[in-house]
C-alpha positions, -999 to 999 in steps of 0.1 A, spaced: 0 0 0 8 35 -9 -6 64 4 1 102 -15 0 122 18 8 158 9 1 171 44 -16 140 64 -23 144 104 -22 106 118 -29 96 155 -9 72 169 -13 49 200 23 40 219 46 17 203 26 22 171 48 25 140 46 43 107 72 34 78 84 61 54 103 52 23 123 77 0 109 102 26 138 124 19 131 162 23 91 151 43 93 175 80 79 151 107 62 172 131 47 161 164 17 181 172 16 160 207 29 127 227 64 121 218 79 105 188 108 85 182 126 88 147 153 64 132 168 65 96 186 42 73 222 56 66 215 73 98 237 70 131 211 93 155 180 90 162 158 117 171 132 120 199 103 146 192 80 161 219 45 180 210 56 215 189 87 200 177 100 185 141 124 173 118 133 170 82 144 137 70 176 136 56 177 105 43 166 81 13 157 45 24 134 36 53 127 63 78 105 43 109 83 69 131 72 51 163 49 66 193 67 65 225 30 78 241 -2 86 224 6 107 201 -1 131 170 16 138 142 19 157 110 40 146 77 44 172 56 62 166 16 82 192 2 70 222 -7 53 221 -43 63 176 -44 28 175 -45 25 198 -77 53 177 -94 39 139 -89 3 154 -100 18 170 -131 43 140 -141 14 114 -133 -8 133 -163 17 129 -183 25 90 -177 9 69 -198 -13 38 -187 0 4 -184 -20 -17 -206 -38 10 -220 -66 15 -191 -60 43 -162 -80 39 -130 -91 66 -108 -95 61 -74 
């Protein structure tokens, strides 16, 4: 699964876990709780509390985990969104048919 999130607000219970990939240049922000943050190619993790956040740095896996109840924000790069909108107009269809969900 795959989601396009743009700016997405998700509400985690503790130990819950989302998984980013190619997240490079996405801000984590934790609007409350506390998060914990861990990259691939990445020696530090970080620890967020509510009004703090982070840019990921790195490509590869990027694991967001709740270290209370929490509530976070993931934010893509200003005017990503733009871009994959644009360039998916302009792919053509495999097979000829184009779904829209």
């Amino acid at each position: 699964m795959k989601l396009v999130l743009g700016q997405s607000k998700l509400g985690l219970e503790r130990d819950q876990m989302v998984a980013l990939r190619e997240g490079k240049g996405v801000r984590v922000a934790c609007l409350s709780g506390a998060l914990w943050i861990t990259q691939e190619q990445s020696t530090a993790d970080v620890v967020l509390q509510a009004g703090q956040s982070v840019v990921i740095e790195h490509v590869g896996l990027t694991l967001v985990m709740a270290l209370s109840p929490s509530t976070l924000r993931i934010c893509e790069p200003r005017g990503a969104s733009l871009w994959r909108a644009l360039f998916g107009w302009f792919q053509l269809p495999i097979g000829g048919v184009r779904a829209a969900f």
